[in-house]
N, C-alpha and C positions, 0 to 999 in steps of 0.2 A: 504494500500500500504506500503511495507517493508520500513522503513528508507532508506536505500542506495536506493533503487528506488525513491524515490523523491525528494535526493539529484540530481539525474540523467538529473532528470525534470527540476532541477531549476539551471541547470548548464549553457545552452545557455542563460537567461537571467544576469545571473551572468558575464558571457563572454564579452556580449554586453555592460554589464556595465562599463565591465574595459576597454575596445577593440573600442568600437563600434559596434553598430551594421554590417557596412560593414566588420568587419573581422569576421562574422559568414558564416557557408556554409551553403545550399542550404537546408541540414535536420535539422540543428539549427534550421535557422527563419524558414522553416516550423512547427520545435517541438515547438514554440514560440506561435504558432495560435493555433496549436492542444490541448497543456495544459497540456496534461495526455493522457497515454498509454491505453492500454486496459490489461484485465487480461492475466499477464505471457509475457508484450512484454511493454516495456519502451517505453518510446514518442521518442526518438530517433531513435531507432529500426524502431517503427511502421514511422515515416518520411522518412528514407532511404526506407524502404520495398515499398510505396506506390511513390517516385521517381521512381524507381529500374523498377517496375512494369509497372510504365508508359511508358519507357522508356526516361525518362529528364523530367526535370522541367519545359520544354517547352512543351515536350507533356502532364504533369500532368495539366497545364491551360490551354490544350481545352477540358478538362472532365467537364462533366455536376455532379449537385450534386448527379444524381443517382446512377452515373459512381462510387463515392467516399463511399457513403450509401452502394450500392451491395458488391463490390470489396473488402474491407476491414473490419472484424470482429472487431465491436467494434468502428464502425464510424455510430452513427446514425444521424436521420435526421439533426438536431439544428448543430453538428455538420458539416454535409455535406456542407449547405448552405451556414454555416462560409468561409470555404475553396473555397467555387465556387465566394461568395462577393469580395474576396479576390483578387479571379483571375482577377474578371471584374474592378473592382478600377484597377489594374496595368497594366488591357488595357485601359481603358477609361485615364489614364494619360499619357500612350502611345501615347496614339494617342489624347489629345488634343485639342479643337477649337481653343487654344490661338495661335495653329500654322497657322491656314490658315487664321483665325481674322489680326495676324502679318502680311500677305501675303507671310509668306516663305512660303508658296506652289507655286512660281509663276514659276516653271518651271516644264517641264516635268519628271523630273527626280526626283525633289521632289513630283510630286502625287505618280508616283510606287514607290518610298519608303513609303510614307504614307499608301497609300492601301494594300502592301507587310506587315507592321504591324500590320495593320487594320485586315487582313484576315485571315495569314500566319498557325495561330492554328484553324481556324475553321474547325469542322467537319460536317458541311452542307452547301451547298452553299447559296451562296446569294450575291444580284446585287446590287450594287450603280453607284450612279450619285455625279459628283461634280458640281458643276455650278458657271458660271465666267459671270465676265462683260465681257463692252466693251475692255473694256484696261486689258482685262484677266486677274481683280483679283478675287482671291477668295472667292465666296459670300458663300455659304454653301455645306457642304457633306451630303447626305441622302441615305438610307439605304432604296431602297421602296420592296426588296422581300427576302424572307428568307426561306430556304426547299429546296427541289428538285423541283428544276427551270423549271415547261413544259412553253419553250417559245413562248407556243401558248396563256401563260395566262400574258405573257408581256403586259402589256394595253399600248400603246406606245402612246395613247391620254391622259392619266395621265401623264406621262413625260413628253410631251408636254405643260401639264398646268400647272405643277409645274417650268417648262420651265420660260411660262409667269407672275406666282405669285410672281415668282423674280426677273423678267425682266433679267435674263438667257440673254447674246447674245451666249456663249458656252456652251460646256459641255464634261466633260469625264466619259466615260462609264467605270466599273469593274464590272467584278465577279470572282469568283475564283472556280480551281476543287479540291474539297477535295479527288481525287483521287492522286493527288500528281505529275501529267502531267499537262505540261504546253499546251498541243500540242492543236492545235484553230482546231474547230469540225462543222460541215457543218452548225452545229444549231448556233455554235457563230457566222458564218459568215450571217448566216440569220436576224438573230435577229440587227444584223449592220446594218445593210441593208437598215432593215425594219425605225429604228429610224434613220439615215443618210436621207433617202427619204422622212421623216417627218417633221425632222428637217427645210430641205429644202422650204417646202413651208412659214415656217416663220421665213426663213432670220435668221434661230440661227447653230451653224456651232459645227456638232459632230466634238470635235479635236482628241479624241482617243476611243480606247476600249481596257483596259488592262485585261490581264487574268493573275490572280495570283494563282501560285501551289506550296505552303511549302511557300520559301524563295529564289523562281523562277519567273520572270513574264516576260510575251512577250506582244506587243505592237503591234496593227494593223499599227498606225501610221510606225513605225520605220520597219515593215513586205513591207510597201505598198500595204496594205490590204483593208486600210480605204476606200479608191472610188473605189473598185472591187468589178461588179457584180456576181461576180463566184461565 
């Protein structure tokens, strides 16, 4: 690699030394993980190019590491993986447990923001459950389906036990469309329905079912959807 090219390289951690790291942009600290460029394109370059491509930095961390491997000459695998660790560390500290351990989730408005992060860059769907005591605090969040959702394969006697394994009196429902429409579909309202009328026979009380789309979510509860047999 040319001299002035690995000056190039070692120019955002240079930055960050003097600056900080918060005054680097978005292709810095990603050239910062990458290391090194590929042949004829600086770490720099190659960082904007694989932003640029994603469209944002938000869309480049719901890429999978295959997405980064295919996409980009000169990202193999060891590499690829780095990049996707990277992304899931900055979600999983996004979102957490010390927040709903705290019980700042105790209002409704703090689950959809929570879920809203939780989900916002996924590109496949997938359903959770939050589960509250009596005095609706936060006991845990669980993640029980992940794919393309046939919600004929919702076990809603698994919810139900996992319901009971944590003495659950509540619970709020998410999933999200990675289509990017938030609009609620015959099957979301079925699948309500179905776990609302489950619920019921043991006295545990569905409080919502949010549907998250991007940085969008609607809310059965706040719809008046929640006790509608339609």
């Amino acid at each position: 690699m040319p001299a002035k090219d690995l000056l190039k390289d070692e120019m955002p951690r240079e930055k960050a030394q003097r600056l900080g790291i918060g005054a680097l942009t978005d292709s810095e600290l990603l050239a910062i993980i990458l290391r090194t460029g590929t042949k004829g394109k600086g770490v720099i370059e190659l960082s904007k190019e694989m932003i640029e491509k994603a469209g944002g930095l938000n869309e480049l961390a719901s890429k999978s590491h295959g997405y980064f491997k295919n996409e980009f000459n000169g990202i193999g695998r060891d590499k690829a993986i780095t990049i996707a660790a990277l992304f899931e560390i900055a979600k999983r500290v996004q979102t957490s447990d010390r927040e709903y351990l705290s019980n700042r989730l105790s209002s409704a408005v703090a689950i959809a923001d929570y879920f809203v992060r939780y989900l916002k860059n996924e590109s496949v769907e997938k359903f959770m459950v939050a589960f509250f005591t009596s005095n609706n605090k936060i006991i845990r969040i669980d993640e029980l389906f992940s794919g393309t959702i046939d919600y004929s394969l919702v076990h809603v006697r698994e919810l139900i036990k996992s319901c009971l394994d944590h003495n659950a009196k509540s619970i709020v429902l998410c999933h999200n469309h990675p289509s990017g429409s938030p609009e609620i579909s015959t099957e979301d309202k079925k699948i309500t329905k179905k776990v609302r009328d489950a619920c019921n026979l043991f006295n545990i009380v569905l409080l919502d079912h949010i549907v998250v789309a991007g940085k969008k979510h609607v809310s059965f509860s706040e719809l008046g959807l929640l006790n509608s047999d339609k």
